[in-house]
C-alpha positions in Angstrom: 7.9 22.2 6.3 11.0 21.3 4.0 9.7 21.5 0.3 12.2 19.4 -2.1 11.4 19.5 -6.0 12.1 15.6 -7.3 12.1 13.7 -10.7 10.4 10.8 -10.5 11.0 8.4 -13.4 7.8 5.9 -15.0 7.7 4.6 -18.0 10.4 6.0 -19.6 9.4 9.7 -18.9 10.2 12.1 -15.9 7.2 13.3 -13.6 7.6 16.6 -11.8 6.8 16.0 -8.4 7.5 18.0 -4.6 8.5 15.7 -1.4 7.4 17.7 2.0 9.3 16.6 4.8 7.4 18.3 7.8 9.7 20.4 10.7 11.3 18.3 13.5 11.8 15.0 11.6 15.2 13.9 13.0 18.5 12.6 10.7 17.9 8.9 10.4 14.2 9.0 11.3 11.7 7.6 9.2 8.3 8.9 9.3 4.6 7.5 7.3 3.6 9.3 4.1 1.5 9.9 1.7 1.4 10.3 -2.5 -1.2 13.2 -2.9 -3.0 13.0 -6.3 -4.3 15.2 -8.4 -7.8 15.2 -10.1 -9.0 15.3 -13.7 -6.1 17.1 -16.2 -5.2 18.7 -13.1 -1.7 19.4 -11.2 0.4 19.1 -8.0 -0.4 23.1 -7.5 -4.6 22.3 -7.0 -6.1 23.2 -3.9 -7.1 19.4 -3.7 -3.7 18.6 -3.7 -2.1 21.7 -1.9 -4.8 21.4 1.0 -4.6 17.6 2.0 -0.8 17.9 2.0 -1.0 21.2 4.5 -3.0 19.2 7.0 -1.0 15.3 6.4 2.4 17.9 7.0 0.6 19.6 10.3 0.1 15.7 11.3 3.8 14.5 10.6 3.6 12.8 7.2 5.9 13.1 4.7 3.9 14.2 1.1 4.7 13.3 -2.4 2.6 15.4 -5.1 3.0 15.0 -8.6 1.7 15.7 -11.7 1.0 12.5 -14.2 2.3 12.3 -17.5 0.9 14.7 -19.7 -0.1 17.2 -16.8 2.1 19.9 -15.0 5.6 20.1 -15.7 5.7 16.2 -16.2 6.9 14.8 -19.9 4.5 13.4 -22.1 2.0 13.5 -24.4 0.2 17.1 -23.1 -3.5 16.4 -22.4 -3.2 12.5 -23.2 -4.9 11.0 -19.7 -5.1 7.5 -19.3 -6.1 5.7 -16.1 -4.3 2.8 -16.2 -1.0 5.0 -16.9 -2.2 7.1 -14.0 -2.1 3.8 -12.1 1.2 3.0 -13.6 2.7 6.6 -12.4 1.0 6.1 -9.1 2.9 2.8 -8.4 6.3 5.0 -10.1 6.2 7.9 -7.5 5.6 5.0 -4.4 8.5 3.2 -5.6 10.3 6.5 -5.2 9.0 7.5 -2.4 10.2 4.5 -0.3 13.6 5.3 -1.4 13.7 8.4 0.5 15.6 8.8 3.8 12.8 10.4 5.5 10.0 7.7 4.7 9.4 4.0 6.3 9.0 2.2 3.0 6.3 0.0 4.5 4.0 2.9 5.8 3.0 4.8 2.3 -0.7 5.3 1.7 -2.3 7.0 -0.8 -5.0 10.0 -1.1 -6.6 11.5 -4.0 -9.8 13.5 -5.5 -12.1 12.6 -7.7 -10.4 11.5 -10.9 -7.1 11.4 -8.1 -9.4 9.1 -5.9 -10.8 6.7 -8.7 -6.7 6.1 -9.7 -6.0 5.8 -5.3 -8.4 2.8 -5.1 -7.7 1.2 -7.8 -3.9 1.5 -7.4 -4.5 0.4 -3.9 -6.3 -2.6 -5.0 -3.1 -4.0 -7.4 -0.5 -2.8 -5.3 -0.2 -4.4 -1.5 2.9 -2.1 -1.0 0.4 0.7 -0.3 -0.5 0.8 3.3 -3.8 2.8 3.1 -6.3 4.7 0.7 -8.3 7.8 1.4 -10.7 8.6 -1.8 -12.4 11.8 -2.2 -14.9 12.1 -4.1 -13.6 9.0 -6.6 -15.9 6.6 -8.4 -15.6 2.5 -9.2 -17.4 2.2 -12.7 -16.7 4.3 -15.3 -19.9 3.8 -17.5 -22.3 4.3 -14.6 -20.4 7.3 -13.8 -20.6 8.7 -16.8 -24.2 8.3 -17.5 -24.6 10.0 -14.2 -23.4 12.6 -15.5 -24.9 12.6 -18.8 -28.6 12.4 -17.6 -31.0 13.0 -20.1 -31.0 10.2 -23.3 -30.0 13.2 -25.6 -27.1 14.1 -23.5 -25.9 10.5 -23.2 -26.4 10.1 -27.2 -24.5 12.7 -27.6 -21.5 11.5 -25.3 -21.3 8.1 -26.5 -21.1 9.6 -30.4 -18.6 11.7 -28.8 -17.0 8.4 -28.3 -17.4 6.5 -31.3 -16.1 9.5 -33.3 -13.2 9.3 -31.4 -13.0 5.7 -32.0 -13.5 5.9 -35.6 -11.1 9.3 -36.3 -8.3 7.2 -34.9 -9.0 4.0 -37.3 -9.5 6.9 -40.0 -6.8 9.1 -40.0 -4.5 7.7 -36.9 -4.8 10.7 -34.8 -7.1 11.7 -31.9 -9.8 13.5 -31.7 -9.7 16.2 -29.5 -12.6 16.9 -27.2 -13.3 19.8 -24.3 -13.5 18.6 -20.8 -16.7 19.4 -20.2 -17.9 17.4 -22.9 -16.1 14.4 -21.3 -17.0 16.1 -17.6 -19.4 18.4 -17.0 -18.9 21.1 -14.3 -21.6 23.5 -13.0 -20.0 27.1 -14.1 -20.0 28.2 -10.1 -17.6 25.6 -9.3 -14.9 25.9 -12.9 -13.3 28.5 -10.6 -12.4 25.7 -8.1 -9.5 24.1 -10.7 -5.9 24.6 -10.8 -4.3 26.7 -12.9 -3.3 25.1 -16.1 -5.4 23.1 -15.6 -5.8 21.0 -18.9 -9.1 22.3 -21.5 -9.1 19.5 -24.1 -8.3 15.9 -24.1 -8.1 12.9 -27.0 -11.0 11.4 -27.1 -9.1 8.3 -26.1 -9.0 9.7 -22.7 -13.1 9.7 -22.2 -12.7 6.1 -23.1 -10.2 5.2 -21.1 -12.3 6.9 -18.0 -15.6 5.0 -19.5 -13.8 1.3 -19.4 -11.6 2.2 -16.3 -13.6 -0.1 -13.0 -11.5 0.5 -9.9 -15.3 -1.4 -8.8 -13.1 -4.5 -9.9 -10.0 -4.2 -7.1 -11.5 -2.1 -4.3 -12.1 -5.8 -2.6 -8.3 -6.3 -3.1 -7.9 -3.5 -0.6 -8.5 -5.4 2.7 -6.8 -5.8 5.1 -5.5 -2.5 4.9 -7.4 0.6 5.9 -10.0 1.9 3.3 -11.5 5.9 3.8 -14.5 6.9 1.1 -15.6 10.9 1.3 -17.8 12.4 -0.7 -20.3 15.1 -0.9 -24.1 14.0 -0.7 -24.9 16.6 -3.0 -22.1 16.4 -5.5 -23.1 17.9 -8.5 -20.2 16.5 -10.5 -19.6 12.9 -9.8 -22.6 10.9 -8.6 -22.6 10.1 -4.6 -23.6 6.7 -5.5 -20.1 6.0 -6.9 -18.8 5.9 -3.4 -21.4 4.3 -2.1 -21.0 1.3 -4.3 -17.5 0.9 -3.8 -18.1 1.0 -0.5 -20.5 -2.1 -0.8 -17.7 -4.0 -2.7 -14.9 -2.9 0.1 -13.9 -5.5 2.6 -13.2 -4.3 6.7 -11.7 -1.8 7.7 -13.6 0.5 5.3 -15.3 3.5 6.2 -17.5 6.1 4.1 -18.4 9.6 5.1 -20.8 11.6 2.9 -21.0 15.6 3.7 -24.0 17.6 3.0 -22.4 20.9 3.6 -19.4 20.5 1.2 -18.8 20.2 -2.8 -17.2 17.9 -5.4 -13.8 19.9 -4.5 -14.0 19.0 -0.7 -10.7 19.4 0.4 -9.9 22.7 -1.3 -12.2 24.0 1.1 -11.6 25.6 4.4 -12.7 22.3 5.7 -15.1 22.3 8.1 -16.3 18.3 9.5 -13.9 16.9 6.6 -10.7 17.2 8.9 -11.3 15.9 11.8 -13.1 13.0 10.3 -10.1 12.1 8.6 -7.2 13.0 11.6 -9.8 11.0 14.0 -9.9 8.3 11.1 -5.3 8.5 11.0 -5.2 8.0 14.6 -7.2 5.3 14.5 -5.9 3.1 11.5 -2.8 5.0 9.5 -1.1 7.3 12.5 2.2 9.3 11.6 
């Protein structure tokens, strides 16, 4: 597979991002692809990224990963994630992408995990340039989501203070306050091993808010007619199963939702196991290379 580092411009700043062109693509021939995204403060290098873009190359597709502003090597504020400017860079790199020689500019889907999945639906549902959505892991409503994740009333009083600190060290001093990730996210200490390297360790506190508003429920809808694929784990111990489920509900034909008892919240940095078949058997059916 060809690897080819790119710029991508959005918004006035410059995302790093790496274009895979698999072996045997001829001069002049265009092929489908896919813009791989990352997950929460995460990077092109993740095995949720690195993984999906193996098997989509094995298949034939052309890959974009990227990092978003503020992650990787891409400019911005370090740490500052937003998921509407996620949207924003998603739509950037698929503009890009269908400027490239090897890509039909009409056959771009888009696949991410977990925070990666949330932006891939809900990017899907604005933008009717991208052909198809696969969603890891991802979830629709940011508020049920998080209080998910933050069971017990303690633990969700102490999130939403969390957030109305943030709110009111901004309006106080007009700068963020910075928060760990696993006060915005918690992740069960067996599975911290499972993020990239870099990987980002403390956010503004405008990013939890921007997660706890962000409703990708609102657009999934908007997806149809174009193919819709929902995985997640049925035991995911990091973002609640029901998140899928529910956007599922909301999802117009052809949708599809798979849930996997064998397999974690970072499914596709796995070995695999059911998870690729389902989704080659799932390409041949509705988004083949």
């Amino acid at each position: 597979m060809q690897a080819e580092s790119v710029t991508i411009p959005s918004a006035g700043l410059k995302l790093s991002g790496t274009v895979r062109v698999p072996d045997g693509v001829k001069a002049g021939e265009k092929r489908s692809a896919f813009l791989v995204l990352h997950g929460f403060g995460s990077n092109k290098s993740s095995g949720n990224v690195m993984s999906p873009t193996k098997v989509l190359g094995e298949l034939g597709y052309v890959t974009l990963g990227f990092d978003m502003r503020g992650c990787g090597d891409s400019e911005g504020e370090f740490g500052r994630v937003i998921c509407l400017e996620q949207v924003e860079d998603t739509r950037s790199a698929l503009t890009f992408l269908q400027k490239h020689p090897a890509v039909h500019p009409d056959r771009i889907a888009v696949i991410g995990s977990s925070f990666g999945g949330a932006v891939s639906v809900y990017a899907g549902g604005v933008d009717e340039r991208i052909a198809a959505v696969i969603s890891n892991g991802g979830w629709g409503d940011g508020e049920r989501k998080f209080r998910g994740q933050h069971k017990s009333p303690e633990e969700w009083a102490r999130f939403t203070k969390m957030l109305a600190d943030g709110r009111e060290h901004r309006a106080r001093t007009g700068k963020s306050l910075m928060v760990p990730r696993y006060d915005i996210v918690p992740i069960p200490p067996h599975l911290r091993n499972n993020l990239a390297q870099n990987s980002i360790h403390e956010f503004p506190a405008e990013t939890a808010q921007s997660m706890f508003d962000f409703r990708a429920d609102d657009v999934v809808g908007k997806i149809a007619p174009r193919p819709l694929l929902l995985l997640h784990s049925s035991v995911d111990t990091v973002t609640p199963t029901e998140q899928s489920l529910r956007m599922f509900n909301l999802a117009s034909q052809p949708k599809d939702l798979h849930l996997f008892n064998e397999t974690t919240h970072f499914m596709f940095a796995a070995s695999g196991g059911r998870v690729r078949p389902i989704v080659k058997d799932w390409l041949d059916m509705y988004f083949p290379g």
